[in-house]
Structures are given as structure tokens and as C-alpha cells.
matplotlib code that plots the C-alpha trace (Angstrom):
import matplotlib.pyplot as plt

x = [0.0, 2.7, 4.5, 1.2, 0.8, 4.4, 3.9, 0.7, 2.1, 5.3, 3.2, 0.7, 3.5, 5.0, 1.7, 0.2, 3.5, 4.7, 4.3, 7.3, 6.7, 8.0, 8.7, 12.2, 12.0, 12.2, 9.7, 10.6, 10.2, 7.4, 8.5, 6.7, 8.1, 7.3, 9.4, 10.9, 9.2, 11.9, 11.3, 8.1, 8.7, 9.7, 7.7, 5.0, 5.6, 2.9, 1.3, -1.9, -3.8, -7.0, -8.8, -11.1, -14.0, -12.1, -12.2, -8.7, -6.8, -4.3, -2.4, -2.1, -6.0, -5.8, -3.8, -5.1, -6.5, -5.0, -4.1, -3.4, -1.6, -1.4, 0.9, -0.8, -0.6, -4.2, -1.8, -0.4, -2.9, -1.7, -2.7, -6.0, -6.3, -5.8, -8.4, -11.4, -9.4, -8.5, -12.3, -13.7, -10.9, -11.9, -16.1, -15.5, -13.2, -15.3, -14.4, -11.1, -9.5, -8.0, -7.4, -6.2, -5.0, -2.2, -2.0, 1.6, 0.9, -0.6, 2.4, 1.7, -1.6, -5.2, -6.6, -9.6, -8.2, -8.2, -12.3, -13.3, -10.4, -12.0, -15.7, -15.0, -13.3, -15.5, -13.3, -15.0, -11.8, -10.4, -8.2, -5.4, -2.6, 0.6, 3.4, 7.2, 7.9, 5.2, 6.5, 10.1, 9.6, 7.5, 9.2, 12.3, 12.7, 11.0, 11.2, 14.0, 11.9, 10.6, 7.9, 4.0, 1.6, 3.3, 1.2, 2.2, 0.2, 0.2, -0.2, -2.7, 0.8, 1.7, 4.0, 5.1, 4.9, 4.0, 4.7, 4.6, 5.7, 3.6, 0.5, -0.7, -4.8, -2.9, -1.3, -5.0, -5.2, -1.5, -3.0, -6.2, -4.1, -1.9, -4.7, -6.5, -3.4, -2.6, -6.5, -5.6, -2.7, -3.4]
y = [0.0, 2.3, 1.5, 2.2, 6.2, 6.3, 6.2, 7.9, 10.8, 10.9, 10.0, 12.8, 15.1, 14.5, 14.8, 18.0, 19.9, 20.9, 19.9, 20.0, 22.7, 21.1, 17.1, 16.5, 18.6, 17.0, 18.8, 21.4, 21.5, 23.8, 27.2, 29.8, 33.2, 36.8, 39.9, 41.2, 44.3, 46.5, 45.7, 46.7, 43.4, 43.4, 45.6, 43.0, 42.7, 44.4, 42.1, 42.4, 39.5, 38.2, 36.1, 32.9, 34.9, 37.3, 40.1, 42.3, 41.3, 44.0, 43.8, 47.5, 48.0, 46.4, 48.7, 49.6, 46.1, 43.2, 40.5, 36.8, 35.1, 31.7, 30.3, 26.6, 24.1, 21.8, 18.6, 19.5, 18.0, 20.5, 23.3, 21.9, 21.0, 25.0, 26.2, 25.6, 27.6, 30.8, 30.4, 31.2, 34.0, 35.7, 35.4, 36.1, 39.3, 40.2, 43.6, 44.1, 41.0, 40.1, 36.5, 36.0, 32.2, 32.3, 29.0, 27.9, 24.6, 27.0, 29.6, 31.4, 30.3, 32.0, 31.8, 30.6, 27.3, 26.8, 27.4, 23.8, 23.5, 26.9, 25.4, 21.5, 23.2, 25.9, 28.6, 31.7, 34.2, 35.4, 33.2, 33.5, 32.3, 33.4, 34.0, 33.4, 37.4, 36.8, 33.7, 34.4, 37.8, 36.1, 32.3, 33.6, 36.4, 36.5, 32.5, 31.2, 27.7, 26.3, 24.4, 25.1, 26.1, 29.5, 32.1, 35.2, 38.1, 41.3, 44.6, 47.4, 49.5, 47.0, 45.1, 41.3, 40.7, 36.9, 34.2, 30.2, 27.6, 24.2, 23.8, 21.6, 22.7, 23.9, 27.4, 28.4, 29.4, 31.2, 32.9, 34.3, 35.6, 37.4, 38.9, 40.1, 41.6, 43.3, 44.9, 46.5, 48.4, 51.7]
z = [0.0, 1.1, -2.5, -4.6, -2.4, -3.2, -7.1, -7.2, -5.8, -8.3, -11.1, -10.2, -9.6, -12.9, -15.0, -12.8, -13.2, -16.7, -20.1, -23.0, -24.8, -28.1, -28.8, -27.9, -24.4, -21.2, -18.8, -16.4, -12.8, -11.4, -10.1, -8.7, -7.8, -7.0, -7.4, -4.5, -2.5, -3.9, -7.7, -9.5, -11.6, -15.4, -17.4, -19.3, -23.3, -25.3, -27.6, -30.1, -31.4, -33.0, -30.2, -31.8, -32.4, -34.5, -31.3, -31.2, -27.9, -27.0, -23.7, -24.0, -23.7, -20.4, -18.4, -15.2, -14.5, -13.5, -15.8, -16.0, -18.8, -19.7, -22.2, -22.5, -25.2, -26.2, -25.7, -22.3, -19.0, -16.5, -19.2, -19.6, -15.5, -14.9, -17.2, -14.7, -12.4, -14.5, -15.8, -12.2, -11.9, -14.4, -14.1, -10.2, -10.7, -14.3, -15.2, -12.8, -13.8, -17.7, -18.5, -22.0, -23.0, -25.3, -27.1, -28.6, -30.3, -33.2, -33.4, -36.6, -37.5, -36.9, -33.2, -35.1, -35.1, -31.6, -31.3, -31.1, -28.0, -26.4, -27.1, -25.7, -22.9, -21.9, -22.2, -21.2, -21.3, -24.7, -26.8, -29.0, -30.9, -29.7, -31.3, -30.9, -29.9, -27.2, -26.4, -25.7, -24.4, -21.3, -21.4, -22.9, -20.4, -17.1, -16.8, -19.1, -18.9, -21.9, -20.5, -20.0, -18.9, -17.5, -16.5, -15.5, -13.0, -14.1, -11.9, -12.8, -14.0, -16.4, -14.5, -14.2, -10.8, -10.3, -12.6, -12.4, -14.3, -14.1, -12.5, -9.4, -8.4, -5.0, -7.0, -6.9, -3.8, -4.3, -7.8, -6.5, -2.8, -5.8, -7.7, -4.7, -3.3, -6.9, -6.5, -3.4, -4.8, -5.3]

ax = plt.figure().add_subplot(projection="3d")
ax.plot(x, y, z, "-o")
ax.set_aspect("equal")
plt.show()
């Protein structure tokens, strides 16, 4: 009995933590992080993109709310085991919180694409394909980890000031703790 908890808890480990981000990749360990009080973070990599529905998605537009990113992949379970998460975020905090999924298995392509994966998955919060300038200016930059999901918290000032690497349901409770205490900045 002891063996079997044993290798659940490895096993569930390894499949709630990160996915490759490309074939060939060997997963990265989770990491979560937040810039020290005497840093306002890195300043957050304007992007604009087409969401599924064909809406404009500008981070720009955004300023003066909180936002959360996730880079995610359709393939990857921890991706897909966050989205029920950053779905209640964004309904619960409607109007002061941004989530915008940034999918990186269809680099280059239309966001339109990804509407079936949005639709079986219930997506409520805007969609897009990213691209590799988004992609290494977030992964490349803030995290240096070439693994997903990553999502990354925004302050109202446009600021990275929380990111994560992987997922396990147990960062909820550490997101939504960041996002409230981004909302009570001034």
C-alpha cells in the first residue's frame, strides 16, 4: 500500500506539473516566484492579437487592471487542468480582472483554429494564438523555462509581478491571494 501512495504521488506530480513545450524537451520543474518588494517586476511585453472569435486582444487596452496570462498548449494536461481555475478568476473578478490564454501549439496560424479546444473546454476568457515574440519575451525572459503552462500576473501598472511555471490545483489558492493583493494596490 505504502509502494502504490508512493507512485501515485510521483506520477501525479509529474503529469500536474509541466508539459514540453516542443517534442524532444524534457519537462521542467514547477516554479513559482514573485518579485521582491523593492522591484516593480519586469515591465510585461505588449502584444496584439485576433482572439477565436475574431475580437482584437491588446495587452495594452488592459492597463489599469489586473491580468493573467497563460501560455498553454491543447496537448499538455496541467494546461487543460488550470483552465477551470482561470475560468472562475476571471467570471468572479469580471471587469477588474484580464485573462487571456495564449496557445503555442498554433504559433503562426489563426486563433480561429483553436475554437473547437475553447468550445469543448469551456473557455469563457479570450483566446489567442501566440506568437514566438510573445513567447520568448515572457518564457524567454522572465522565466528562461521552456515548459508550459506559464502564466504570468500582471499589476494594474503593467508590470510582471508573479509568474509560475507548471501547474498543481494547489497554486489556486496562491493565484487568486496574488490577484486580490494586486487589486488593493493603489
Amino acid at each position: 500500500m505504502k509502494r502504490f501512495l508512493a507512485a501515485a504521488l510521483v506520477l501525479s506530480a509529474i503529469v500536474f506539473s509541466a508539459c514540453e513545450k516542443e517534442k524532444g524537451q524534457e519537462p521542467q520543474t514547477t516554479r513559482t516566484e514573485r518579485y521582491s518588494e523593492q522591484e516593480n517586476g519586469i515591465k510585461a511585453f505588449d502584444f496584439s492579437f485576433t482572439d477565436v472569435n475574431g475580437n482584437p486582444v491588446r495587452l495594452a487596452d488592459y492597463r489599469g487592471k489586473v491580468v493573467v496570462l497563460q501560455f498553454f498548449g491543447t496537448y499538455c494536461p496541467p494546461c487543460k487542468a488550470e483552465i477551470p481555475f482561470l475560468n472562475k478568476l476571471y467570471q468572479e473578478y469580471k471587469g477588474k480582472v484580464v485573462v487571456i490564454g495564449l496557445s503555442v501549439d498554433y504559433i503562426g496560424e489563426p486563433s480561429s483554429k483553436l475554437k473547437p479546444f475553447v468550445e469543448k473546454m469551456g473557455i469563457s476568457y479570450p483566446v489567442v494564438a501566440s506568437d514566438e515574440k510573445a513567447w520568448e519575451n515572457y518564457a524567454g525572459r522572465v522565466t528562461g523555462m521552456d515548459s508550459i503552462p506559464q502564466t504570468f500576473i500582471i499589476d494594474k501598472e503593467g508590470y510582471v509581478r508573479y509568474y509560475n511555471v507548471g501547474y498543481t490545483p494547489q497554486y489556486d489558492v496562491l493565484f487568486e491571494k496574488a490577484v486580490k493583493e494586486l487589486l488593493n494596490e493603489k
